[in-house]
PyMOL Python script that loads the backbone (N, CA, C, O; Angstrom):
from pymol import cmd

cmd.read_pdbstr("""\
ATOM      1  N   UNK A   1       0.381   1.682  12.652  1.00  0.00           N
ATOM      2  CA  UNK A   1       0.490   2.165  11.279  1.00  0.00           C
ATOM      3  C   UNK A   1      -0.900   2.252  10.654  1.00  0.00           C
ATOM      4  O   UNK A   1      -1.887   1.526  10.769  1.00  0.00           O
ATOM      5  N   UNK A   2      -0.663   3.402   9.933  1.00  0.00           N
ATOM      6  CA  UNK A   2      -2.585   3.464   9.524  1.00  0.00           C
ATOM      7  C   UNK A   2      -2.885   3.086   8.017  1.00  0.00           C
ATOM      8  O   UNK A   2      -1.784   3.033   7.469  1.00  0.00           O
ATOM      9  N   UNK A   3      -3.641   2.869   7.322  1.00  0.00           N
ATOM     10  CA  UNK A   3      -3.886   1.890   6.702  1.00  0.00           C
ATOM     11  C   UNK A   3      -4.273   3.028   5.457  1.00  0.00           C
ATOM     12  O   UNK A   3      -5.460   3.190   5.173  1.00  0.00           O
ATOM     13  N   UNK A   4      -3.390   3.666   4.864  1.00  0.00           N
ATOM     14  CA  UNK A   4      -3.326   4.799   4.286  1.00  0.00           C
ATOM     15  C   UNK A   4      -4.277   4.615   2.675  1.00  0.00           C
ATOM     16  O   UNK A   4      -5.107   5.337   2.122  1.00  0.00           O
ATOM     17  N   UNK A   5      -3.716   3.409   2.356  1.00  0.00           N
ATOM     18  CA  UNK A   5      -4.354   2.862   0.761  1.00  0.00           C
ATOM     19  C   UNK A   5      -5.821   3.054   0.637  1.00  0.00           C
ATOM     20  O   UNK A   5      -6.412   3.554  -0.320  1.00  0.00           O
ATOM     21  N   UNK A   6      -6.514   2.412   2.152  1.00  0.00           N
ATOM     22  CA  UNK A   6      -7.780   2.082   2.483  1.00  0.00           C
ATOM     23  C   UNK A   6      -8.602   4.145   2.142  1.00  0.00           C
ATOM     24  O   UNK A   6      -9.796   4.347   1.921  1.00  0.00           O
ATOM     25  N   UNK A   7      -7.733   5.042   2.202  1.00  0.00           N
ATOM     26  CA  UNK A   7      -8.634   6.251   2.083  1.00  0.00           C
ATOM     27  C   UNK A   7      -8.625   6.748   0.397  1.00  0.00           C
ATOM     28  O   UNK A   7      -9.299   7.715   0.041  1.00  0.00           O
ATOM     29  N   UNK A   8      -7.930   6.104  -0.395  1.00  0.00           N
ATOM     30  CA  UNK A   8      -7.991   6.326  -1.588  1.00  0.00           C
ATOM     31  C   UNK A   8      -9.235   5.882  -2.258  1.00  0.00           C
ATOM     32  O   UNK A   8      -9.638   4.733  -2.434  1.00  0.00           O
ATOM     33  N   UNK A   9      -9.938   7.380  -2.709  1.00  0.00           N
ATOM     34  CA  UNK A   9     -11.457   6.767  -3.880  1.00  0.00           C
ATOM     35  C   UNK A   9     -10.982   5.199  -4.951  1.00  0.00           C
ATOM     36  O   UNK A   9     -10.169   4.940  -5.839  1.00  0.00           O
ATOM     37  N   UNK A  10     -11.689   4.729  -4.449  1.00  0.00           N
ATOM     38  CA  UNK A  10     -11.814   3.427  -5.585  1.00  0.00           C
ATOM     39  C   UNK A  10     -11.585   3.750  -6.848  1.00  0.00           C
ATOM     40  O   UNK A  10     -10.832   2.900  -7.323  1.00  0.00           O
ATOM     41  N   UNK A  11     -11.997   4.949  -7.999  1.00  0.00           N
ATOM     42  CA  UNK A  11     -12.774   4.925  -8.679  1.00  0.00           C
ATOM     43  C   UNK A  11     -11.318   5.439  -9.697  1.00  0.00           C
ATOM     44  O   UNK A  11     -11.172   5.206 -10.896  1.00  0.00           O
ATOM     45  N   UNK A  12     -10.456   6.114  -8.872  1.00  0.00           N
ATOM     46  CA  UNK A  12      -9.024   7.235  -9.398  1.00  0.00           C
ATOM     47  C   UNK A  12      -7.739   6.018  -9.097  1.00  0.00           C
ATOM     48  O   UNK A  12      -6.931   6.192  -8.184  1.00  0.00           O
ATOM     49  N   UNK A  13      -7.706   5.118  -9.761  1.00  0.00           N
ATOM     50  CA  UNK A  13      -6.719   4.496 -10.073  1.00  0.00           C
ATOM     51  C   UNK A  13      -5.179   5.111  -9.807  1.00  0.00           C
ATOM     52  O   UNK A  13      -4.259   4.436  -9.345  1.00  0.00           O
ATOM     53  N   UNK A  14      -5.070   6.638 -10.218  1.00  0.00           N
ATOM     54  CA  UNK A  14      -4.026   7.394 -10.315  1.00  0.00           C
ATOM     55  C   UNK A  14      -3.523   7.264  -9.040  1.00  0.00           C
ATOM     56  O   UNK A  14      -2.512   6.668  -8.670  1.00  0.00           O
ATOM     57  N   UNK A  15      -4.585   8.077  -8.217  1.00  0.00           N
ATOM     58  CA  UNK A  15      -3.811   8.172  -6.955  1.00  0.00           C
ATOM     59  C   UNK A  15      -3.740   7.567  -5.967  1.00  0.00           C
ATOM     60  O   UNK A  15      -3.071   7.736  -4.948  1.00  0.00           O
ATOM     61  N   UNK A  16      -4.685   6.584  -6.360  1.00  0.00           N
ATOM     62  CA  UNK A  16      -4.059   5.213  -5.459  1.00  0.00           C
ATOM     63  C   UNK A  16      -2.959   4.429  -6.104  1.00  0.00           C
ATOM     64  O   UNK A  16      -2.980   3.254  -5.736  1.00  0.00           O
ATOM     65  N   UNK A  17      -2.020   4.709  -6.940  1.00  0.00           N
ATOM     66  CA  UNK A  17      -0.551   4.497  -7.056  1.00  0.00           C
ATOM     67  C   UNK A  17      -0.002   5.353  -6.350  1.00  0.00           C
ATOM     68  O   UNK A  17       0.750   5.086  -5.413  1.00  0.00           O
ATOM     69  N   UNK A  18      -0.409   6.818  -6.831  1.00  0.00           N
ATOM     70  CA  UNK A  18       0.460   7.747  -5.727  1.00  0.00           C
ATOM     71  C   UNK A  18       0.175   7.451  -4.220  1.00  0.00           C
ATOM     72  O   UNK A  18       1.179   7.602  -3.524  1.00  0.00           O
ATOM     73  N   UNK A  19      -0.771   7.128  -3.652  1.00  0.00           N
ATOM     74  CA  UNK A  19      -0.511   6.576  -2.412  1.00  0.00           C
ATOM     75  C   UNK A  19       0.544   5.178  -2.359  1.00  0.00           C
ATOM     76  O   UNK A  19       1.567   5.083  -1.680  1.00  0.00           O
ATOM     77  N   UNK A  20       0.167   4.505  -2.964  1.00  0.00           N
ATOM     78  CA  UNK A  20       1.406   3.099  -2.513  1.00  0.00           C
ATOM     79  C   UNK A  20       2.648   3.763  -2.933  1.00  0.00           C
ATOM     80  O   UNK A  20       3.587   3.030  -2.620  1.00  0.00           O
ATOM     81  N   UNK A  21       3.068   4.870  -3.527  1.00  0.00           N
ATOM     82  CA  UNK A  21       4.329   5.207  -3.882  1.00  0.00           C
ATOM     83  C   UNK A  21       4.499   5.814  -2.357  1.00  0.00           C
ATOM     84  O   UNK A  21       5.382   5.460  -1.576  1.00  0.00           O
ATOM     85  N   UNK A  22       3.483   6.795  -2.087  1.00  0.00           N
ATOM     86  CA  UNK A  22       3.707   7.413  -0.573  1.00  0.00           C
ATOM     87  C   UNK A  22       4.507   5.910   0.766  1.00  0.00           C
ATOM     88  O   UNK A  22       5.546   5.731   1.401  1.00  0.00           O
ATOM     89  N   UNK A  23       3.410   5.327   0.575  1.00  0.00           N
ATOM     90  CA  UNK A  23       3.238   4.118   1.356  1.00  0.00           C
ATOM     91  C   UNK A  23       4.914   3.505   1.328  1.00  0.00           C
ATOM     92  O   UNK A  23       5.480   3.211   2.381  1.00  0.00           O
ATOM     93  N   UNK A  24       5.460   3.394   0.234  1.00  0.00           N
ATOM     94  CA  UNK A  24       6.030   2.353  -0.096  1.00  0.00           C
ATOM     95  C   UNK A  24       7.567   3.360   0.125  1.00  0.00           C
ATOM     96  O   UNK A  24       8.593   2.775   0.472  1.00  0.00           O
ATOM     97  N   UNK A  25       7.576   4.541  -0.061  1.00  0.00           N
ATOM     98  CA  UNK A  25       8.886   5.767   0.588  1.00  0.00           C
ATOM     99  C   UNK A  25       8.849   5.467   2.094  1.00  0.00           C
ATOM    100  O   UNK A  25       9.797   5.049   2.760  1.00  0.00           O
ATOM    101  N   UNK A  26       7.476   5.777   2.575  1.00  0.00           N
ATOM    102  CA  UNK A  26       7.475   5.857   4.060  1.00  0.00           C
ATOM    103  C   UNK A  26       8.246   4.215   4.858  1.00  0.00           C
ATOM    104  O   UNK A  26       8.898   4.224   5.901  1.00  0.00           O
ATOM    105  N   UNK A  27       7.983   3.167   4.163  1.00  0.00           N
ATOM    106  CA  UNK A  27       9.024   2.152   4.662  1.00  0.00           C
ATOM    107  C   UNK A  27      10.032   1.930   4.144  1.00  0.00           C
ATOM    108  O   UNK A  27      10.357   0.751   4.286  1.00  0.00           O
ATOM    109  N   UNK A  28      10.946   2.707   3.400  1.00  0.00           N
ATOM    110  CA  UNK A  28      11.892   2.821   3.382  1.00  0.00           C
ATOM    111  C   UNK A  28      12.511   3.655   4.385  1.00  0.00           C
ATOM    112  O   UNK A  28      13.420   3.215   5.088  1.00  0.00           O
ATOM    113  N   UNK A  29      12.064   4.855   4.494  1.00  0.00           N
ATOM    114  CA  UNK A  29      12.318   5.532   5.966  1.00  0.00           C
ATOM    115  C   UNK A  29      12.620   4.423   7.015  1.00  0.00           C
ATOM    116  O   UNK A  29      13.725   4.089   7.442  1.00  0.00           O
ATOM    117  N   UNK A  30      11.077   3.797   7.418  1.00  0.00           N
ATOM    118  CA  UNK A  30      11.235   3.282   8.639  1.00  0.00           C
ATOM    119  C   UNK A  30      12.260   2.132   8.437  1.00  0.00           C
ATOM    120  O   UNK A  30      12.596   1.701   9.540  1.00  0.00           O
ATOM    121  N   UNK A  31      12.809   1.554   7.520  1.00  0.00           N
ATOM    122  CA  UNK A  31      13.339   1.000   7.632  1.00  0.00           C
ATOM    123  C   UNK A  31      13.165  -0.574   7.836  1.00  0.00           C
ATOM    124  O   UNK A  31      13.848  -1.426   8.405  1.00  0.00           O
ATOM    125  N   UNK A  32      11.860  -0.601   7.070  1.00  0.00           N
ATOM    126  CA  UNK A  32      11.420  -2.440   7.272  1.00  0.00           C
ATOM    127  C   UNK A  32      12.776  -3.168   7.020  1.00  0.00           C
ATOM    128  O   UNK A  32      13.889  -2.812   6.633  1.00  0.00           O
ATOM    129  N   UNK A  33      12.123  -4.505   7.457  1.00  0.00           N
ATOM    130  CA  UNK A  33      13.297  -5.763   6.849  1.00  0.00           C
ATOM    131  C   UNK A  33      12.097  -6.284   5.772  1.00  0.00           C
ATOM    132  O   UNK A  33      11.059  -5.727   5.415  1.00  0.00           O
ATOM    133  N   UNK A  34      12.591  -7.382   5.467  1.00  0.00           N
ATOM    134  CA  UNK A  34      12.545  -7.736   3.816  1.00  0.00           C
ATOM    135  C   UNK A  34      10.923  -8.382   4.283  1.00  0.00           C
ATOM    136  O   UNK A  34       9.912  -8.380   3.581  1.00  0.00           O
ATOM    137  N   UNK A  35      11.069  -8.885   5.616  1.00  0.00           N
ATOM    138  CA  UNK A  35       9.218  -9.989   5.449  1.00  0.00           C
ATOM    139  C   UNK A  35       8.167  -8.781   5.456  1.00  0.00           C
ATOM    140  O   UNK A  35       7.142  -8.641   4.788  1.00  0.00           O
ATOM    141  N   UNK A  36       8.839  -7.828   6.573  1.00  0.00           N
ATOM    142  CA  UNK A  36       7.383  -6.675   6.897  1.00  0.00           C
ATOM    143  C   UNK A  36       7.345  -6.174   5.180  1.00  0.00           C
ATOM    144  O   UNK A  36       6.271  -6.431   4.637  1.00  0.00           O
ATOM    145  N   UNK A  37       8.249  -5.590   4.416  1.00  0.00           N
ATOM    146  CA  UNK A  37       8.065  -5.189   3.534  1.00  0.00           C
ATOM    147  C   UNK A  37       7.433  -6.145   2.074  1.00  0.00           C
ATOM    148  O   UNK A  37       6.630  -5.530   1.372  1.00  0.00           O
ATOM    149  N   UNK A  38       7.763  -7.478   1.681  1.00  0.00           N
ATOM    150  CA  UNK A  38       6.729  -8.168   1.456  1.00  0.00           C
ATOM    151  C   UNK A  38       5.266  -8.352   1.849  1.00  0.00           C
ATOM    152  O   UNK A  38       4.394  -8.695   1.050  1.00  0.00           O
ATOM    153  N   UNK A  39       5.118  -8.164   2.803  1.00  0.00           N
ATOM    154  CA  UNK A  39       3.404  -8.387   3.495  1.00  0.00           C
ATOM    155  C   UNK A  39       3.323  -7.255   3.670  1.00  0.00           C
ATOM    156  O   UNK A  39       3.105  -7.187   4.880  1.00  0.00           O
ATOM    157  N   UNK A  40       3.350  -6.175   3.253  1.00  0.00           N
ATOM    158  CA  UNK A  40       3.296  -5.074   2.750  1.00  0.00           C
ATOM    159  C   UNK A  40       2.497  -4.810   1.198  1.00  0.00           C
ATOM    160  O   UNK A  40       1.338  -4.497   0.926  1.00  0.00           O
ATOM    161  N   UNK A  41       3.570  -5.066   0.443  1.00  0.00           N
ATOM    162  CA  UNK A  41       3.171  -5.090  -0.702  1.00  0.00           C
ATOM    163  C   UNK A  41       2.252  -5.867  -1.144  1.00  0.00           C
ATOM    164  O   UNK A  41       1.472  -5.513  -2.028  1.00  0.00           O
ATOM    165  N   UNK A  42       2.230  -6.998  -0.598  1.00  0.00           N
ATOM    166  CA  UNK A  42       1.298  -7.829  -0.851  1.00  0.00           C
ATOM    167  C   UNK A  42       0.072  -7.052  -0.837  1.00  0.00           C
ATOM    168  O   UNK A  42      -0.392  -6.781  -1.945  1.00  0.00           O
ATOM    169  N   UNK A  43      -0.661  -6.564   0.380  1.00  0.00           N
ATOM    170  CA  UNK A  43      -1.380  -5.827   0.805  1.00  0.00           C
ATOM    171  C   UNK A  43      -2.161  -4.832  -0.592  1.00  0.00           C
ATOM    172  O   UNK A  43      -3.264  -4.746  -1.131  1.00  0.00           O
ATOM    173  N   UNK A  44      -0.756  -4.191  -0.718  1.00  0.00           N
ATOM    174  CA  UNK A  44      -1.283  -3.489  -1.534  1.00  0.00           C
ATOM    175  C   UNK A  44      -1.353  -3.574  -3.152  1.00  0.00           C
ATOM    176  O   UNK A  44      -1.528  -2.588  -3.866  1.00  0.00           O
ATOM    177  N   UNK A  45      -1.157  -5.172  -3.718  1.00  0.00           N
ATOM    178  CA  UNK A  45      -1.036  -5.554  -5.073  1.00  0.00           C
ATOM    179  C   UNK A  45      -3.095  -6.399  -4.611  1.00  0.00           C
ATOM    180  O   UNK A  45      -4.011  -6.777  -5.341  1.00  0.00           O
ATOM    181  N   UNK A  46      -2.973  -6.346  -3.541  1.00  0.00           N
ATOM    182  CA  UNK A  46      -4.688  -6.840  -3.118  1.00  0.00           C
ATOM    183  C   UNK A  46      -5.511  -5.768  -3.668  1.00  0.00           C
ATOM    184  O   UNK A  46      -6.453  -5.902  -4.449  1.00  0.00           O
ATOM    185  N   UNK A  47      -5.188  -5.020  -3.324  1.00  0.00           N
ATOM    186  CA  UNK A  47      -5.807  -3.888  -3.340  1.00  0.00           C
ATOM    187  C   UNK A  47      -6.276  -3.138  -4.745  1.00  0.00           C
ATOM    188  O   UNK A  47      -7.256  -2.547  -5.201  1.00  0.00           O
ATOM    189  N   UNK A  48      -4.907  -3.555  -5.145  1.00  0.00           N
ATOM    190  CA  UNK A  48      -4.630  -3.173  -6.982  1.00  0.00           C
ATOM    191  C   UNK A  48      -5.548  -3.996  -7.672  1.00  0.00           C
ATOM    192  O   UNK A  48      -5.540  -3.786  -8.885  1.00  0.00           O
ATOM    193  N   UNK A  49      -6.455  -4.996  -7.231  1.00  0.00           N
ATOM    194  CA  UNK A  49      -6.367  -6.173  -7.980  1.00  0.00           C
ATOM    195  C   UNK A  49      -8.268  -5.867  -7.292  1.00  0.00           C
ATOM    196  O   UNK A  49      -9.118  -6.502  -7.916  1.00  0.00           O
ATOM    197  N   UNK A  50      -8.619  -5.264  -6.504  1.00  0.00           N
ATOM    198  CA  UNK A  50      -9.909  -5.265  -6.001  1.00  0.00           C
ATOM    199  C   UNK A  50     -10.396  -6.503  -5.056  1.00  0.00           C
ATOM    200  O   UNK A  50     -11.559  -6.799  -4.781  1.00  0.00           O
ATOM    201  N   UNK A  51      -9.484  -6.992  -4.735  1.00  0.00           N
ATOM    202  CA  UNK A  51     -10.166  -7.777  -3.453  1.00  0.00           C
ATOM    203  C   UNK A  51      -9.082  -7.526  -2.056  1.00  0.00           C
ATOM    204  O   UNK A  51      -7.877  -7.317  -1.911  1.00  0.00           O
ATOM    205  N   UNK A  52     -10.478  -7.706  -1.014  1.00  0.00           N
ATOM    206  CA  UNK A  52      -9.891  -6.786   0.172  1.00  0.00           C
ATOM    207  C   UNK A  52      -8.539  -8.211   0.550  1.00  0.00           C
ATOM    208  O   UNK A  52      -8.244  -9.290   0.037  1.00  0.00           O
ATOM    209  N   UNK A  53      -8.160  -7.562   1.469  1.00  0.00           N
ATOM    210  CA  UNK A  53      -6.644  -8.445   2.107  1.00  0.00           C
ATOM    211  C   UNK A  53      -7.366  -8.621   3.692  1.00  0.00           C
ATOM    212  O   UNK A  53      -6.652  -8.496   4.687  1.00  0.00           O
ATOM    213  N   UNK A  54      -8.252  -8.802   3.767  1.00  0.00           N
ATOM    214  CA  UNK A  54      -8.554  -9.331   5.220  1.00  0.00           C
ATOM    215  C   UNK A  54      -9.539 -10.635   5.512  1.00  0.00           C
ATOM    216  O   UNK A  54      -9.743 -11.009   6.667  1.00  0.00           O
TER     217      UNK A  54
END
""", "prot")
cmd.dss("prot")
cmd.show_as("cartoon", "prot")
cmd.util.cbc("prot")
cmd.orient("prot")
């Protein structure tokens, strides 16, 4: 899985929501269970927040 959030400009707030909205449809598709989809989000409330998740 590729790390889709990580190509959003820092700087456009906007569409790095519209990516985690992308992000966050696409596992509904796949069909996470409840932990992948927590450590998921997590991920990306890191992200929201400006410090990396690694």
């Amino acid at each position: 899985m590729t790390a889709q959030g990580k190509q959003q400009p820092p700087d456009s707030g906007e569409s790095e929501t519209e990516g985690h909205r992308q992000i966050r449809n696409r596992m509904d598709r796949m069909g996470l269970d409840p932990d992948q989809r927590r450590f998921i989000e997590e991920m990306l409330d890191d992200e929201e927040d400006g410090t990396p998740s690694e």
